[in-house]
N, C-alpha and C positions, 0 to 999 in steps of 0.2 A: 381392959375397958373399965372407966370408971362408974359408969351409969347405968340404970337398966334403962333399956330401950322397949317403947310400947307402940304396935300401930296397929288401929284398927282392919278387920279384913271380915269377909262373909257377909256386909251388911246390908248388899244389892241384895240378898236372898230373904233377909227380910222386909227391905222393902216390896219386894215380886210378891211376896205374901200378903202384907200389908195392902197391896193395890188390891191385889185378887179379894181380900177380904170386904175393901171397901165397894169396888164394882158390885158385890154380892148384895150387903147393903142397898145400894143403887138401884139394884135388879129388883128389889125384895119390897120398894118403899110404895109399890102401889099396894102390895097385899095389904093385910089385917095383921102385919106381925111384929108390932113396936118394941117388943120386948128381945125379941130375935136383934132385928135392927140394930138397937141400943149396944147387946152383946156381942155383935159383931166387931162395932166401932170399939169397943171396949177392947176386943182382943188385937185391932188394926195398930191401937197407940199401944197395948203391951208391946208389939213388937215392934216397932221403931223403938222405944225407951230400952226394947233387951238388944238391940243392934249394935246399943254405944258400947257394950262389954264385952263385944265379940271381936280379941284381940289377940296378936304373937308379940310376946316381950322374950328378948334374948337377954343377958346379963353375962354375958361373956361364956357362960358356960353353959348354961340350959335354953334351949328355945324351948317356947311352950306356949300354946294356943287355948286361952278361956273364954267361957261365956256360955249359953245354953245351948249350942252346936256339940262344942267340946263336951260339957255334959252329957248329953245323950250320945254320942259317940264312944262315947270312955261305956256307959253301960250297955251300949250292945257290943265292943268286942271284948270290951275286960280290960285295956289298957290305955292309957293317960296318951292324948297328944301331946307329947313333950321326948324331947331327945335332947341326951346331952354332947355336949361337942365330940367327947370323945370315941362316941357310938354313931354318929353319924356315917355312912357306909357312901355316899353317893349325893351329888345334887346335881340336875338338871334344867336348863334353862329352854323355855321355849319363846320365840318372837313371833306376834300377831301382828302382822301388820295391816296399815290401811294407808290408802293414798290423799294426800291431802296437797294439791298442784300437780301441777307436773313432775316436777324434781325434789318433789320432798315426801317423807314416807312419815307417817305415825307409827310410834312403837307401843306394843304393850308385853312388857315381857313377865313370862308365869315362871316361877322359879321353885322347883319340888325340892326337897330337903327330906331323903330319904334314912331308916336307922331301922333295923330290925321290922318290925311290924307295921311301923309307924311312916307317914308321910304327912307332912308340912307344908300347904302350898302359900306362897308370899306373891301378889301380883304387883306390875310396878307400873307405871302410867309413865311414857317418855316425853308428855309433857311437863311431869309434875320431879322436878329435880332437888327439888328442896325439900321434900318431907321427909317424913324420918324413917321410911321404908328404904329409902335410899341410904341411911344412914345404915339401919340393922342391916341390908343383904350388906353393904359395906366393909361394916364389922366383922361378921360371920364370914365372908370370903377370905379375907385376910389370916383369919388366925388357922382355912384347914390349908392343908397342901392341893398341889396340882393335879396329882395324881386322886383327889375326888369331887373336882369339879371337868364336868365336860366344855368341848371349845367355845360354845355360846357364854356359859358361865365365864370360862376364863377373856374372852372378849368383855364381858360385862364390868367384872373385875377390875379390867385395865381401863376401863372408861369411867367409873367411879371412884376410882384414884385420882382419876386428869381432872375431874369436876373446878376442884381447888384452880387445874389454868385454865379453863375451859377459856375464858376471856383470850387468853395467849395466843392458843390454839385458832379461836376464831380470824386472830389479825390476823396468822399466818395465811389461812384459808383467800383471805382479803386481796392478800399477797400476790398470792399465786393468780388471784383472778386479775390483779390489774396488773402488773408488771412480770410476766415468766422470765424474763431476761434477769433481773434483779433477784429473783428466789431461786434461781439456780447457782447462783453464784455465793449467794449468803444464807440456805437455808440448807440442814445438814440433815441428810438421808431419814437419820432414825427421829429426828423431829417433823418432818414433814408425815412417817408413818403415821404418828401418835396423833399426830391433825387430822387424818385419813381415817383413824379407824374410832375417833372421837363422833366424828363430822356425821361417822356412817350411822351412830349407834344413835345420834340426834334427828337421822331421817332425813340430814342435809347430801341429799346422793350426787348431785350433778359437782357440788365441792368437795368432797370426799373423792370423787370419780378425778379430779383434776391434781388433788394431793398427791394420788396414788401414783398416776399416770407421772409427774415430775420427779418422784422417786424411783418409781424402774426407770426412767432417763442416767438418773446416775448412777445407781445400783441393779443393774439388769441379770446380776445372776447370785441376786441375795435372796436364800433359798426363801430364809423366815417372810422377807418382803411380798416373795412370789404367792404363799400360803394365804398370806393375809390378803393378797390382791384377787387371788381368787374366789375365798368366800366372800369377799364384798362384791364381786364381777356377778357369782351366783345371784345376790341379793338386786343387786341392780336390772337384770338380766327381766326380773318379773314385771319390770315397768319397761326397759326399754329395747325388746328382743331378741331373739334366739342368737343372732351373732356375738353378745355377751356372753350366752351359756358358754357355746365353742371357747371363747376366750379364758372364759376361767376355765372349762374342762385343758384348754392348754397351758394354764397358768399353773395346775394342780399335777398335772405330769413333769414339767419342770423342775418344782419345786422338790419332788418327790426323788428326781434325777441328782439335782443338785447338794439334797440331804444327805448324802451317805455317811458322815461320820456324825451325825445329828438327831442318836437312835429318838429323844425325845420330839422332837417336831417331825420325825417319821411316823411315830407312835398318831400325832393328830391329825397328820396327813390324812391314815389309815381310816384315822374316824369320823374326818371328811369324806372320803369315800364309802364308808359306814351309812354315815347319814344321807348319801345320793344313792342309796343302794347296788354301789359298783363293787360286790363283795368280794371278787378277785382280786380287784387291784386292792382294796383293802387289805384283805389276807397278805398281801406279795410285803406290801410298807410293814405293816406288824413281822413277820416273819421276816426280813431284812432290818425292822428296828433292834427285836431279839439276838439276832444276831452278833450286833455291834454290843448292843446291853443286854444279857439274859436277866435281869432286876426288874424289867419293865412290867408292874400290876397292869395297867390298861392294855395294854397290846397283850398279856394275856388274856385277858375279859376280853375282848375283839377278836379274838380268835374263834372263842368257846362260843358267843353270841354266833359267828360267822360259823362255825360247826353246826351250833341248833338247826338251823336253815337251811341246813342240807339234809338235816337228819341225822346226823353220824353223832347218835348219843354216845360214845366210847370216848369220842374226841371230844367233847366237851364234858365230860366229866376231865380229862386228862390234864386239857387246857384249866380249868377252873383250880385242880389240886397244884399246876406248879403254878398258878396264882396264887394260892393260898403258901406255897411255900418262899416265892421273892418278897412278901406283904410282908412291913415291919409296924404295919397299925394292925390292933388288935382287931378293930371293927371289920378294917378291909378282908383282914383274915379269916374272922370269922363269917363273915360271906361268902370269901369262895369256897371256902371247908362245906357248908352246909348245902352251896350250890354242888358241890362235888361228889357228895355224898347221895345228892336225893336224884341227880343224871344215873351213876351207879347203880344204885337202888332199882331205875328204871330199867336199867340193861338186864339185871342180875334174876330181877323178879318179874316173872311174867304175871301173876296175880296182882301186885302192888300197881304193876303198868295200866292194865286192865279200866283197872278203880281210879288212876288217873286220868283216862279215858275218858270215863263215865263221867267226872266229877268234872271236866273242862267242857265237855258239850252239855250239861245241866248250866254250868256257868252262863253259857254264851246262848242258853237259852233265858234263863232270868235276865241276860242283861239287853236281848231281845224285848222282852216283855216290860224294862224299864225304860227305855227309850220309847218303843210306839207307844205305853200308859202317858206318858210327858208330854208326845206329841198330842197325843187325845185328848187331855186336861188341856193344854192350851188352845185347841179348836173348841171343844167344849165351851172356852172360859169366852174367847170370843162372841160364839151364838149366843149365850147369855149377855154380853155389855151389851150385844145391839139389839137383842129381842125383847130384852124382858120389858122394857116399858112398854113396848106395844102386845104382847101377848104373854100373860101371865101363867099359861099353860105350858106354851114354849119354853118360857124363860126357869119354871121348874123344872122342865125334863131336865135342863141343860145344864142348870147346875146339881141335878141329880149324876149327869153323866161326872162334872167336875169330881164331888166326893167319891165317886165310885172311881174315876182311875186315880185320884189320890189315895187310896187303899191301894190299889192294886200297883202303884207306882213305890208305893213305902214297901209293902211284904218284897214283892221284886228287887230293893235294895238290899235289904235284910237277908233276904235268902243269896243275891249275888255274893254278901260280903262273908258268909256263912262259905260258898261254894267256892270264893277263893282262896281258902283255907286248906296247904295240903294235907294229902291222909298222915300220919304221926310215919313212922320208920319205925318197927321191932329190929 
C-alpha cells in the first residue's frame, strides 16, 4: 500500500460529553455561577476540537489508534493501541442492524482487530461506502489470510472488493427482477452469487433474496452456494419469519452434507453453527473438516471454544496445543501456545484455578457496577436537563448524582480492566 490511511473514530463520545457538559451549563444559568458556566463551555469546545485527532491510520503495516482516548488508555494498561500486521491474532466482525422499509435493512458493522493485549475497534456505516474507513478495513483484510478473519469479516471482504462493480451487480439484480426467463439463461451461477451476497451486505434483502433463489435454480447442490444461502435466509428470516429460519437451518445441513471433500468451507460451516449456538453440529463439521485437512487453525479453535462450554478444560487445552502446532503465523501460534498453557495451568493447579475464580467473579462484579453507574448518570443527566430551570435545588442534587456515578463509573472501568488481567503462570 502506498499511502497511509487515516479515519476518524470515537468522536460520538465526545460529543455525548460535550452535550452532557453543555446541558450542565444550561441547568447552572439560573444560579450565581458565571465563572463555572463560562468553564464548562470552555471544556464543551476543548472537546469537540480534541475529537478531530481521535483517529486509526493503517500504513500497511501498523494500525494504530491516536488522540487523547489513546492517550489515557496507553497510561492506564502500559501499552500503545497499535498492532502490527504481523501480530495481529484475530478480527471479528459484528452487523447491527436496523430496518429501514420493508425490504431493506441498514447495516452498521463493528469490526475488532484483535493482537496480544490490544484490541482495535473500526465502525463502518453501510450507508457511507465511500470513506476511507472503507478503504482501510479494505486494505488490512486483503493483505491477512482467511484463516484470521471470521465469516462476517470474510463476507465483508468479498463485498468491498465488489464495490469497484457494485454498478454491475446492481443491473444484474434489475435483471432478475424484470425478466427471470432472460437471467437464467445468460446469467452465470457464480455471478448472480456475487449479486446476492453484495445486495445482502447493502440491506437490499428482498433482491439479494431473488439472486439467491435463481442460483439454487441452477445450482442446487453447490455446497459454497448453499452456505452462503443460508446465512443470508438467517439474516432475512429477522424481518420476515420463522419459516426462513427452518430454510436456512435446511440450507446449512445440506451444505454441510454436500461438503465433504471441502475441509475449508466445513471448517465455516462449523462456525455457523458456532455462531447459532448448535455446538454439536458444530463439533461434528470441525471434526469431519480435521479429518479431510489435519492443518486446519480454526476448526481447532472451534473445537477448544466448543470444549470450554462443556467444561472439559483437558480438551481445550489439547485442542488449543494442536492449534498451535498446524499454525504457520507466528501470532496465530503464539495464541494458542498461551491459550494452552493457561487451560493446563487450570487443570494442573488447583490454587492458580482458585484465583482465577476469585478474579472472574470480582470481574463481573466491577463490570456490574459499570453498567448500572452509566445507567444512573444517564437518568441522572436527564432529571437535570428537565429540572434544573425550574428548581435549582433539584437540578443540583441531580447533577451531584451525575459527578458521583461518573466516578464511580471511571474507578469501575479501571478496576474491570485491572481484573481482566490473568494471574502471571510460575
Amino acid at each position: 500500500m502506498k499511502e497511509k490511511i487515516e479515519v476518524k473514530v470515537l468522536t460520538h463520545i465526545y460529543w455525548m460529553l460535550a452535550i452532557i457538559i453543555v446541558t450542565a451549563a444550561s441547568s447552572l444559568s439560573t444560579a450565581d455561577s458565571s465563572n463555572l458556566i463560562i468553564a464548562l463551555l470552555i471544556s464543551a469546545i476543548a472537546f469537540i476540537f480534541a475529537s478531530r485527532f481521535e483517529k486509526v491510520s493503517f500504513d500497511g503495516n501498523l494500525l494504530i489508534r491516536t488522540g487523547l482516548l489513546a492517550i489515557l488508555e496507553s497510561l492506564i494498561s502500559g501499552q500503545k493501541p497499535e498492532i502490527t500486521l504481523d501480530k495481529i491474532e484475530m478480527v471479528a466482525t459484528e452487523a447491527i442492524r436496523s430496518r429501514r422499509g420493508l425490504h431493506k435493512i441498514k447495516y452498521l458493522y463493528k469490526v475488532v482487530v484483535s493482537g496480544g493485549n490490544v484490541q482495535l475497534v473500526i465502525m463502518l456505516n453501510g450507508a457511507k461506502k465511500t470513506n476511507r474507513r472503507y478503504l482501510l478495513v479494505k486494505e488490512l483484510f486483503n493483505l491477512l489470510p482467511e484463516s484470521k478473519i471470521d465469516p462476517r469479516s470474510s463476507e465483508l471482504k468479498q463485498y468491498l472488493n465488489d464495490l469497484e462493480n457494485q454498478q454491475a451487480l446492481s443491473k444484474i439484480a434489475s435483471t432478475v427482477e424484470v425478466d427471470n426467463s432472460i437471467s437464467q439463461e445468460t446469467l452465470p451461477p457464480s455471478l448472480l452469487r456475487r449479486a446476492a451476497n453484495s445486495l445482502k451486505l447493502e440491506g437490499q434483502m428482498q433482491s439479494a433474496f431473488k439472486c439467491f433463489d435463481l442460483a439454487y435454480e441452477k445450482e442446487p447442490h453447490n455446497a459454497q452456494l448453499l452456505y452462503e444461502m443460508a446465512r443470508f435466509l438467517r439474516s432475512f428470516a429477522m424481518a420476515n419469519g420463522q419459516n426462513f429460519f427452518n430454510r436456512s437451518k435446511a440450507c446449512l445441513r445440506l451444505a454441510a452434507f454436500l461438503a465433504k471433500d471441502e475441509p475449508k468451507l466445513l471448517e465455516r460451516i462449523g462456525e455457523t453453527y458456532f455462531e447459532r449456538l448448535e455446538y454439536k453440529l458444530a463439533a461434528r463439521c470441525f471434526s469431519r473438516a480435521l479429518t479431510v485437512e489435519p492443518m486446519l487453525y480454526r476448526a481447532n479453535i472451534g473445537l477448544a471454544e466448543i470444549a470450554l462450554r462443556d467444561g472439559k478444560l483437558a480438551h481445550v487445552a489439547h485442542f488449543y496445543s494442536a492449534a498451535a502446532e498446524v499454525s504457520k503465523d507466528h501470532a496465530q501460534k503464539e495464541l494458542a501456545k498461551r491459550e494452552a498453557l493457561y487451560y493446563e495451568k487450570l487443570c494442573s493447579d488447583e490454587d492458580y484455578f482458585e484465583a482465577e475464580i476469585n478474579r472472574i467473579n470480582k470481574l463481573k462484579n466491577f463490570q456490574w457496577a459499570r453498567d448500572w453507574s452509566g445507567l444512573l448518570l444517564f437518568i441522572a443527566w436527564l432529571i437535570a436537563l428537565l429540572s434544573g430551570q425550574f428548581s435549582t435545588n433539584l437540578g443540583k442534587f441531580a447533577w451531584s448524582i451525575v459527578l458521583s456515578s461518573c466516578f464511580v463509573w471511571f474507578a469501575s472501568v479501571l478496576f474491570s480492566f485491572h481484573y481482566s488481567q490473568r494471574h502471571q503462570m510460575k
